[in-house]
C-alpha positions in Angstrom: 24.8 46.7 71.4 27.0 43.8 70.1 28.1 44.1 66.4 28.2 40.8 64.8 31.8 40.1 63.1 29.7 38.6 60.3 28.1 42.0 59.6 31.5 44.3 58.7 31.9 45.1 55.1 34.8 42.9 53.8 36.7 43.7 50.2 36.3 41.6 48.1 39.4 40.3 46.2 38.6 43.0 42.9 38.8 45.9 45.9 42.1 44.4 46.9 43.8 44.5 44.3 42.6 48.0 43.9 44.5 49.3 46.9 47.2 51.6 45.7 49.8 49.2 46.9 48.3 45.8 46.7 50.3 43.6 44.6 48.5 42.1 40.9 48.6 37.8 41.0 51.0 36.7 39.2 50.2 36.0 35.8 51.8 34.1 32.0 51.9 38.3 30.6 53.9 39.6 33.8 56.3 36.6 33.9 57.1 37.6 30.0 57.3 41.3 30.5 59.7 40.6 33.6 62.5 38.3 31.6 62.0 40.6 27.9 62.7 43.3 30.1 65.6 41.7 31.7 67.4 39.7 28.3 67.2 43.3 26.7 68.8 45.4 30.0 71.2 42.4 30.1 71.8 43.0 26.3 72.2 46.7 27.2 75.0 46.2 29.7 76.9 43.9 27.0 76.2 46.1 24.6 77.4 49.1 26.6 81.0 47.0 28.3 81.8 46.3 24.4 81.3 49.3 23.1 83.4 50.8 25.7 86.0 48.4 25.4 86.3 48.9 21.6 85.3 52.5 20.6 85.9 54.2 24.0 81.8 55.4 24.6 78.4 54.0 24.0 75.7 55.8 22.9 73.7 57.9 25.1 70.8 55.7 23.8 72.4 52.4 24.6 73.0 53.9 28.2 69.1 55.3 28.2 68.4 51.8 27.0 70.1 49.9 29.2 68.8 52.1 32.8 65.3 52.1 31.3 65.3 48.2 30.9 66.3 47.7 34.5 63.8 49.6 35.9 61.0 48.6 34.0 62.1 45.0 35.1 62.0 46.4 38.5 58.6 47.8 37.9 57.0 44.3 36.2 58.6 42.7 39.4 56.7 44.8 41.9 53.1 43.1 40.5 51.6 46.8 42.1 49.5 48.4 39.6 50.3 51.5 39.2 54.1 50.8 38.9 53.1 48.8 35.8 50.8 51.6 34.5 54.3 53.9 35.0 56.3 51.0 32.6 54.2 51.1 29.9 55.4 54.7 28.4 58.8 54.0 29.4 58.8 50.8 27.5 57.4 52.6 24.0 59.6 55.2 24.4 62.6 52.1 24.7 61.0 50.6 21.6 61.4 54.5 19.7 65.5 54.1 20.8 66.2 50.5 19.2 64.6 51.7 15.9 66.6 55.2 16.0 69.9 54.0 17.8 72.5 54.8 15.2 74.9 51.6 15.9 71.6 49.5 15.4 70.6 51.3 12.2 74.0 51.0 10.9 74.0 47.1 11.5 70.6 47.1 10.0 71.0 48.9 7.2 74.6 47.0 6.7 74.3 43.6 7.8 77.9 42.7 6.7 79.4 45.9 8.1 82.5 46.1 9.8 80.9 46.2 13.1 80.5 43.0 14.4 79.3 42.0 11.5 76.5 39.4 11.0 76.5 38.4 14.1 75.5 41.7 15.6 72.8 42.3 13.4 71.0 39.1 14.8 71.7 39.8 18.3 70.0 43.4 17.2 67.3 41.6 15.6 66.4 39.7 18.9 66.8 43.1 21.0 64.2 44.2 18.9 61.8 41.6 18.8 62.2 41.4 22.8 61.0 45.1 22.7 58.1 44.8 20.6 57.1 42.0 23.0 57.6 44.0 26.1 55.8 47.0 25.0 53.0 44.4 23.7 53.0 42.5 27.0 53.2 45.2 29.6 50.2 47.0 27.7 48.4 43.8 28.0 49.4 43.6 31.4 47.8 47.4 31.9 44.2 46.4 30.5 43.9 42.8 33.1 44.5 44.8 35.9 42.0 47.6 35.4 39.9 45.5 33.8 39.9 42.8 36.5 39.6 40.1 34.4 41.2 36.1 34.2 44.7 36.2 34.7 45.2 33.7 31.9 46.8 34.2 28.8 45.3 36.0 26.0 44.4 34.4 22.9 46.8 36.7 21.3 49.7 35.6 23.1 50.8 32.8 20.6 50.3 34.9 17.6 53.0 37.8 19.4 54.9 35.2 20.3 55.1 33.5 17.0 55.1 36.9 14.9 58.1 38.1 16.3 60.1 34.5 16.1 59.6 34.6 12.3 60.8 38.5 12.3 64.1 37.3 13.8 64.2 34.2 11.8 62.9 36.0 8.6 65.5 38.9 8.9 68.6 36.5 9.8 68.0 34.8 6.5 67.9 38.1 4.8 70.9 39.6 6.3 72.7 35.9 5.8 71.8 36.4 2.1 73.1 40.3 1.8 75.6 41.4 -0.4 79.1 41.3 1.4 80.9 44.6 3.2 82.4 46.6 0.3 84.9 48.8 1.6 84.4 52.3 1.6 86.4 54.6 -0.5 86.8 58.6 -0.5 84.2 60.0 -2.4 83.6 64.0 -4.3 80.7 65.8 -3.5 80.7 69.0 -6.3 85.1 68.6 -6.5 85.0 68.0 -2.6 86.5 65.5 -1.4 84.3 63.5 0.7 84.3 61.0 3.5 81.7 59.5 5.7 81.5 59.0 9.3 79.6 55.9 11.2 78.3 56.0 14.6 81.5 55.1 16.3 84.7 55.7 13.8 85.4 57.7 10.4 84.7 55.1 7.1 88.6 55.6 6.3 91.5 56.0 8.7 93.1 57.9 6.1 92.7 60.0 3.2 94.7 61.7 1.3 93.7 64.8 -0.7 95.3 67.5 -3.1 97.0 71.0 -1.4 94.4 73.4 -1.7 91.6 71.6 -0.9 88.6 70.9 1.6 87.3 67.8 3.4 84.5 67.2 3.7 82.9 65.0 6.5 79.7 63.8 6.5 77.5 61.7 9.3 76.2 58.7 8.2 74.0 58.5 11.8 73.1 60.5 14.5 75.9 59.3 16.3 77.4 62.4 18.3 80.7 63.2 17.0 83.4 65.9 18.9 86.3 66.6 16.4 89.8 67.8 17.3 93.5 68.6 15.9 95.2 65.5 17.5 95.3 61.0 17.8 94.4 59.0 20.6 97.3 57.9 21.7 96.3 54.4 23.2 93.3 55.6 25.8 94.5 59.2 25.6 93.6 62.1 23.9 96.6 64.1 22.4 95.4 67.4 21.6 97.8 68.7 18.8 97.4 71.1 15.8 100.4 70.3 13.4 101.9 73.6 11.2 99.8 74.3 8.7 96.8 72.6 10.1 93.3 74.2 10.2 91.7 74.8 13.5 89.3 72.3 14.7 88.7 73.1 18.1 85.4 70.5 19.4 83.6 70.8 16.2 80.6 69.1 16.6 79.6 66.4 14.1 75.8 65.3 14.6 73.6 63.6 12.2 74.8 66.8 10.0 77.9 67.5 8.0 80.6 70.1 8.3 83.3 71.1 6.0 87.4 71.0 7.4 90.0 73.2 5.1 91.3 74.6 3.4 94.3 72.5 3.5 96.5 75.3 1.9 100.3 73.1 3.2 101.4 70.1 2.2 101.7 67.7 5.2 100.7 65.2 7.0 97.8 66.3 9.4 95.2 64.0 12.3 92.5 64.7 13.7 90.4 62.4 16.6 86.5 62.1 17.5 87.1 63.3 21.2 83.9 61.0 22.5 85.1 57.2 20.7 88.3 56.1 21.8 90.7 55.2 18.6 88.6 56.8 16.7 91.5 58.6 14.3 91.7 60.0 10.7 95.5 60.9 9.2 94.7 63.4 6.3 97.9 63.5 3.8 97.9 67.0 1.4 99.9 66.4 -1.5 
């Protein structure tokens, strides 16, 4: 018995692009999830080189950042469903680390501040609002493809699209009108002396206090901090504990405070953050 071509079952296009591999049509919310994905992972390598450059070691967020933006731009690329079903909790949990980064909540919180300055806090400003559209995007992405619907843009596109524009043009203007950088001075918490410490250096390079007494150091992120007797000398660590010196032997310093001391000899003493290159403080006991 012949069997009439005409008579097989075909898939229709919906069943195609059902197939566990099949690739999505293109459409205006992938091509905008791809390049958000990419400026910010392009942002994160920047980011990461400069860092580097001037401090000695990004942030383990910048890094998680920065891997997590390449490959959701790899999974956007792919068009295959469930690839972009995967990038959608790895692009909310990317939004979570630009709000918590502690060199981006320093910048935000300090517009002015002694790192980078204004500029950085736009280019921060644009990470951010590239983020929100990602996350926005890809989950928009996530509902035409199971939903099967027109691969046109949503009505809500423009109103993302301009939302985020006036965030970044809104909070420019504000941080172009904030007070200037007032610099930081050695403070006493209950007759200790006091001094804070920013994602990537100590507030003051030196301090000097009386014979007898404590420091006290206290983070002003979440920054990971690795203290030590000794400078950088250059790109090298030179591990040295002077006479007289208390012990700090990898104290950790992490979003928390700890107390150095007592300085009980008058000298001249250093100790380094062993993580951020050049990142020094002289302490002078008088």
């Amino acid at each position: 018995m012949m069997i009439n071509k005409q008579d097989e079952p075909t898939m229709t296009i919906e069943a195609k692009q059902a197939h566990l591999f099949s690739r999505q049509p293109p459409s205006i919310l992938s091509k905008i999830a791809f390049w958000t994905f990419l400026i910010v992972a392009l942002g994160g390598i920047g980011g990461t080189v400069a860092i580097t450059l001037s401090s000695g070691a990004p942030s383990r967020d910048i890094v998680t950042l920065m891997i997590g933006e390449i490959l959701c731009t790899v999974l956007i690329a792919t068009r295959i469903r469930w690839m972009q079903v995967i990038a959608l909790p790895i692009s909310a949990y990317l939004f979570y680390l630009v709000l918590t980064e502690p060199f981006v909540l320093e910048s935000l919180t300090d517009p002015k501040g002694p790192h980078g300055g204004i500029g950085a806090f736009i280019g921060e400003m644009v990470i951010l609002a590239d983020t929100i559209i990602a996350l926005i995007v890809t989950l928009g992405i996530v509902l035409q493809d199971y939903r099967g619907g027109s691969r046109k843009a949503p009505r809500w596109l423009p109103s993302l699209l301009c939302g985020t524009l006036g965030l970044v043009i809104g909070a420019s203007y504000i941080g172009i009108l904030a007070q200037p950088y007032s610099a930081p001075t050695l403070t006493y918490t209950n007759g200790v002396p006091t001094l804070y410490v920013s994602a990537g250096n100590f507030d003051l390079s030196s301090v000097t206090i009386a014979k007898g007494s404590k420091l006290l150091l206290v983070a002003a992120t979440n920054s990971h901090h690795v203290l030590a007797n000794g400078t950088w000398q250059q790109n090298t660590p030179l591990l040295k504990r002077e006479p007289g010196a208390p012990l700090i032997n990898s104290l950790p310093l992490d979003g928390d405070k700890v107390t150095i001391g007592p300085f009980v000899t008058a000298g001249t003493y250093h100790i380094l953050c062993l993580i951020h290159h050049g990142m020094n403080l002289t302490i002078n006991v008088q």
